[in-house]
C-alpha positions as CSV (number, residue, x, y, z in Angstrom):
1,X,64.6,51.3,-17.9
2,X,62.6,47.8,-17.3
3,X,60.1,47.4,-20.3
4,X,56.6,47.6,-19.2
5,X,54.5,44.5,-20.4
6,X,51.1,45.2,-21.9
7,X,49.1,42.9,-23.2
8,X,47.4,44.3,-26.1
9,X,44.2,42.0,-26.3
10,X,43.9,43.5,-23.0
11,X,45.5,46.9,-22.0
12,X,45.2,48.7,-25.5
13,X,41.9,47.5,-26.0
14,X,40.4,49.7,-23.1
15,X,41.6,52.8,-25.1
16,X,38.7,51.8,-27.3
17,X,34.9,53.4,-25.8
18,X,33.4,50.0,-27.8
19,X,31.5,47.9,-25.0
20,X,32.0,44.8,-25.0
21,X,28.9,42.0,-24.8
22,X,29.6,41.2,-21.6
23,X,29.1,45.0,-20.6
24,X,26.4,45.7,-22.8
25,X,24.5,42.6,-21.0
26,X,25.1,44.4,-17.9
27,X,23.8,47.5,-19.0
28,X,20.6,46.0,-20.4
29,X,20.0,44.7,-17.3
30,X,21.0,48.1,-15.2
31,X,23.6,46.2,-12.7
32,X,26.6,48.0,-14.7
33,X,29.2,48.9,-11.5
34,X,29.4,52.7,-9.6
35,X,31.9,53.8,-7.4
36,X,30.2,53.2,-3.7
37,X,31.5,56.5,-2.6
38,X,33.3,59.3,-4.1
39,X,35.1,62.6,-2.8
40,X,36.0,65.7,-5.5
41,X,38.2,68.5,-3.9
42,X,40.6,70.8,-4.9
43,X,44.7,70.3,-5.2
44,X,46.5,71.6,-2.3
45,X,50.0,70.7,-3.3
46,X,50.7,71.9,0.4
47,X,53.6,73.9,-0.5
48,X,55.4,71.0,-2.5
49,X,56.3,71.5,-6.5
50,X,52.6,70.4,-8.0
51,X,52.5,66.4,-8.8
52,X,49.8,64.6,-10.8
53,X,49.2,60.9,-9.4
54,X,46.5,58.7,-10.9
55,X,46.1,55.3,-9.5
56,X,43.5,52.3,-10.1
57,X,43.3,50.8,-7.2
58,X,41.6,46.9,-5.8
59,X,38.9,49.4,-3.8
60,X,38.4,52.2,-6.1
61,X,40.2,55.1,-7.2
62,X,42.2,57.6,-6.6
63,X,44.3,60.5,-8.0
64,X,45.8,64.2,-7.2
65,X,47.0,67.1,-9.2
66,X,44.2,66.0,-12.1
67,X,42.6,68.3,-14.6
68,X,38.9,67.6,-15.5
69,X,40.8,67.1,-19.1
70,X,42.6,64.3,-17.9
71,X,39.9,62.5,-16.4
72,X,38.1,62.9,-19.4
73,X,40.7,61.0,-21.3
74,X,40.3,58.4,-18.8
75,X,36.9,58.3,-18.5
76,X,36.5,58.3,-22.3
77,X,39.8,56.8,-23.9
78,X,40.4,59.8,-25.7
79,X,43.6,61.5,-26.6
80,X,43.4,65.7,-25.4
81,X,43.6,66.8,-29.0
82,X,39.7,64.6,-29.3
83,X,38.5,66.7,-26.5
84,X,36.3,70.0,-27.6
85,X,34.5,72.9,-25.7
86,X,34.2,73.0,-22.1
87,X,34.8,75.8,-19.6
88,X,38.2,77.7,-19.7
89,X,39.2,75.9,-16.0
90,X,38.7,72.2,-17.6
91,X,42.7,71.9,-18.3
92,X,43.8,74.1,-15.8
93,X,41.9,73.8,-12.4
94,X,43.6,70.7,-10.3
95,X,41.6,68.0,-8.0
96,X,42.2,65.6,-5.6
97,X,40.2,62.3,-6.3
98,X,38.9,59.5,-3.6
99,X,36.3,57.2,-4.9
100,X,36.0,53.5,-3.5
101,X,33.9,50.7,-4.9
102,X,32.0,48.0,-2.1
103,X,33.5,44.6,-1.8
104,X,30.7,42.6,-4.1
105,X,31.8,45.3,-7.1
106,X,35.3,45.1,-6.1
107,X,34.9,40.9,-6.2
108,X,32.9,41.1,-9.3
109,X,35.5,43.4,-11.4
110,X,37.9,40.8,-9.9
111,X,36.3,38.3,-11.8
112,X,36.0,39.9,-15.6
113,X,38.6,39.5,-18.4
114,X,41.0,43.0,-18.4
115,X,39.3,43.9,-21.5
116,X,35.8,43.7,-19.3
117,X,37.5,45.2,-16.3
118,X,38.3,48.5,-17.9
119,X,35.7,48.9,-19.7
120,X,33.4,48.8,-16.2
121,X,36.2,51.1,-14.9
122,X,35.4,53.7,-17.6
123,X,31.5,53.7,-17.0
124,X,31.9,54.3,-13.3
125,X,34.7,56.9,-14.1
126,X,32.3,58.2,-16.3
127,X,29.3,58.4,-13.8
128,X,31.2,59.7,-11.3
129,X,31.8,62.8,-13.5
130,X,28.1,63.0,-14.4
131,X,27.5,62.9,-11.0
132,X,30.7,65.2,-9.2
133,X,30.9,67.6,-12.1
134,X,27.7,67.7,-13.6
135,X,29.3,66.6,-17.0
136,X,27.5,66.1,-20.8
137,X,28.9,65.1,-23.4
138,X,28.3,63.9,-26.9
139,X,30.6,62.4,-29.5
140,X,31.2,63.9,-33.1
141,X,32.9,63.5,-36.0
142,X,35.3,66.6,-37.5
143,X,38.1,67.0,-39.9
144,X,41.6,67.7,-37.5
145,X,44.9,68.0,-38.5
146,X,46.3,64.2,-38.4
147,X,49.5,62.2,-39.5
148,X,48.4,59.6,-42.1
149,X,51.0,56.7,-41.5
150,X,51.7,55.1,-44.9
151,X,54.2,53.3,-47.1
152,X,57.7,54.7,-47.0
153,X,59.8,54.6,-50.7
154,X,61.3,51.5,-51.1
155,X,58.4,49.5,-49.2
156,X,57.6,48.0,-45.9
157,X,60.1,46.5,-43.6
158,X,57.6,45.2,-41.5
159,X,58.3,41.3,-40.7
160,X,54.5,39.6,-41.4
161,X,54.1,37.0,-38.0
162,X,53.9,33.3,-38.2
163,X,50.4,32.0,-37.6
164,X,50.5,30.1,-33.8
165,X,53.8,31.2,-33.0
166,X,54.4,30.7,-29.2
167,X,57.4,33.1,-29.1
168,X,59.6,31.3,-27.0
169,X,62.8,33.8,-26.9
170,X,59.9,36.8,-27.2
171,X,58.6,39.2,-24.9
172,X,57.0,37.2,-21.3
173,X,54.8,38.2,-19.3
174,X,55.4,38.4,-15.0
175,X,53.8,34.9,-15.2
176,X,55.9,34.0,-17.9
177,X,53.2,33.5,-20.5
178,X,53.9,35.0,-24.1
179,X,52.4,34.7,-27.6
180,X,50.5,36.8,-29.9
181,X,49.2,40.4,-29.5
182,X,52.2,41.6,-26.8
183,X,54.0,44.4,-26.8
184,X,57.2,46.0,-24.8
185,X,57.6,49.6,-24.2
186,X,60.6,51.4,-22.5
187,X,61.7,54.9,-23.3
188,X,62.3,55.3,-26.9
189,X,61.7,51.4,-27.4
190,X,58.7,49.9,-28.9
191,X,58.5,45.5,-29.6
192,X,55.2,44.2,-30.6
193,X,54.1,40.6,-31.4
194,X,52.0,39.8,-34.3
195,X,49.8,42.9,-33.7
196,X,48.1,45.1,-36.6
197,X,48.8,48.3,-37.8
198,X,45.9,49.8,-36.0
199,X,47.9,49.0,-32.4
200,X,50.9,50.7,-33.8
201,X,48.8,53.7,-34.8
202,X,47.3,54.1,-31.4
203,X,50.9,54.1,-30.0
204,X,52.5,56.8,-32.3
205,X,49.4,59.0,-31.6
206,X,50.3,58.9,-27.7
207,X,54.5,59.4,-29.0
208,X,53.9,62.4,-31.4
209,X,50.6,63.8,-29.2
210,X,48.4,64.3,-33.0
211,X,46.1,61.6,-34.3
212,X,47.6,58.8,-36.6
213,X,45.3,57.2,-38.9
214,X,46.6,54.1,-41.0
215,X,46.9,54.4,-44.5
216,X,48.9,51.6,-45.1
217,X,47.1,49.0,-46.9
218,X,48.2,46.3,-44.3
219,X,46.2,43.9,-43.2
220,X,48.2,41.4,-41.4
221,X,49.9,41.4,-38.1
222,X,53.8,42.1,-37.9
223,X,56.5,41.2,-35.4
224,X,58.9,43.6,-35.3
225,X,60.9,46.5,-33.1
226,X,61.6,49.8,-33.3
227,X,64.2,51.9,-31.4
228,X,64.5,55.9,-31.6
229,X,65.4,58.8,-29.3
230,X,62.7,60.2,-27.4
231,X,61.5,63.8,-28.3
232,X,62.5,65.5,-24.6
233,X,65.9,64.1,-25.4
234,X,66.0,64.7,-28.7
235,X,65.0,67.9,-28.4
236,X,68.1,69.2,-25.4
237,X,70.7,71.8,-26.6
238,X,72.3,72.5,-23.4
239,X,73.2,68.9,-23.1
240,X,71.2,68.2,-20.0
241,X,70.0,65.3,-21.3
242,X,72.3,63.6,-23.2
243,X,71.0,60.5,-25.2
244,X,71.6,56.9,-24.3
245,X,72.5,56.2,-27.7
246,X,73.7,59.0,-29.7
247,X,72.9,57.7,-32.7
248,X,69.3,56.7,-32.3
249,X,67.2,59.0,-35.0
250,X,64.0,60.6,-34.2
251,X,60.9,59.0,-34.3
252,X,59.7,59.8,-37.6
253,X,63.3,58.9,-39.1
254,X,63.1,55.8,-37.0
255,X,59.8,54.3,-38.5
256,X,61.4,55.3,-42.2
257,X,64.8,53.6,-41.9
258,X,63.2,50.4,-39.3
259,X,60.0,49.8,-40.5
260,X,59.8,51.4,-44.0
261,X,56.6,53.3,-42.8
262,X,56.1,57.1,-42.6
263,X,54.1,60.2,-41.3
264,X,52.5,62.4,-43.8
265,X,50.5,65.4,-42.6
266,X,47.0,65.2,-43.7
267,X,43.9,66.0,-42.8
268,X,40.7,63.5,-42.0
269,X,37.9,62.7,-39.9
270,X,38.4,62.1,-35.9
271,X,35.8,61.1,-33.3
272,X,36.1,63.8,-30.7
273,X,34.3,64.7,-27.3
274,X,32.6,67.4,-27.2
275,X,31.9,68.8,-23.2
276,X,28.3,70.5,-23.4
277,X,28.4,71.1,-20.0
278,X,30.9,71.0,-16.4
279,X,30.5,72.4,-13.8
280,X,33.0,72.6,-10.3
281,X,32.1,70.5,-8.0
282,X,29.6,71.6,-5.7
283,X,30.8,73.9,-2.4
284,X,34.4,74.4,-4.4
């Protein structure tokens, strides 16, 4: 599979709900960006097996086969195990999303920094669930069951990065840029350029679906890669899906033998979202 490019001062960043200045200047000032027009309705797979499709698009937005639940995480850069109370439907009941954005919003998102881009994104997805669903929320803190990712026996194997490297032979962008803070993910393939810990952490919390908190101790940024077999294949016994690489280890095995790093179950304090109040969308 072709390695997707993400570019973490960018892509991961918008997993974060901290605005940036240029956002919080816009909210100060009350021009912050809304979808122009927005249709909720429910999923008619129309006979077809059910498909979920979720698509940012230059106009707006659009996606099918959702759960309320998964537009939260969206909306609110959660993971599902952060998101708390809520009627019984919000994870089970399936819409069909159209929501556009006027050309001066779509020119002026055109114009931010990704980071600034998805952050706008988020408040309008936001707003728009306010407004379709009647949605609250609030944010807490509360003790979950978590994987504390710490030092392995035998130390870390993690390769510290050179300050300025350019990466020449490294992972390039489609306009052939590269440097610092890039990854490349495939299935069951992970390279990162001089990123923290915290990035890595963010990553094995989507991988293992549990929240990984660093307890590492390391404060620098690391180049390095790290190759495993992915759970769904991992997991087979009929042979269905038989592994690229038979002798790839698991994930957890992986970050021991690779990067001399490992997952301890613990338990510690997570920001979740708590859902006071949704209701369906009016007339369904």
């Amino acid at each position: 599979m072709t390695a997707a490019i993400l570019i973490l001062s960018a892509v991961l960043t918008m997993l974060c709900s901290q605005a940036v200045p240029a956002l919080a200047a816009q909210a100060a000032s009350g021009q912050l960006p809304v979808f122009s027009s927005v249709t909720v309705k429910p999923y008619d797979p129309k006979g077809n097996p059910p498909r979920i499709m979720i698509h940012d698009l230059s106009d707006g937005f659009s996606a099918s086969g959702v759960t309320l639940r998964m537009l939260l995480q969206r909306a609110y850069g959660v993971e599902d195990n952060q998101i708390v109370g809520g009627p019984a439907w919000l994870g089970s009941a399936q819409f069909e999303v159209d929501a556009k954005i006027d050309d001066a919003t779509a020119q002026a998102i055109g114009g931010m920094t990704p980071q600034q881009a998805g952050e706008a994104r988020q408040h309008m997805m936001q707003t728009m669930l306010a407004g379709q669903f009647h949605l609250t929320v609030h944010h807490e803190k509360r003790d979950l069951p978590v994987y504390a990712l710490v030092i392995a026996e035998g130390g870390s194997k993690l390769h510290e990065a050179t300050p300025g490297d350019t990466y020449p032979k490294g992972i390039h962008g489609p306009g052939g840029s590269s440097g610092a803070g890039m990854i490349s993910m495939a299935v069951g393939e992970l390279t990162c350029q001089a990123v923290p810990i915290e990035n890595l952490t963010r990553i094995l919390t989507d991988q293992v679906g549990q929240h990984v908190i660093d307890k590492t101790g390391l404060a620098g940024r690391y180049d390095f890669t790290l190759r495993w077999l992915p759970g769904a294949v991992a997991s087979a016994s009929n042979g269905a899906l038989p592994p690229p690489e038979s002798t790839l280890p698991a994930l957890q095995t992986a970050l021991q033998q690779q990067l001399g790093l490992k997952l301890e179950s613990a338990t510690g304090p997570v920001e979740v979202l708590v859902v006071d109040q949704a209701e369906m969308p009016i007339g369904k």
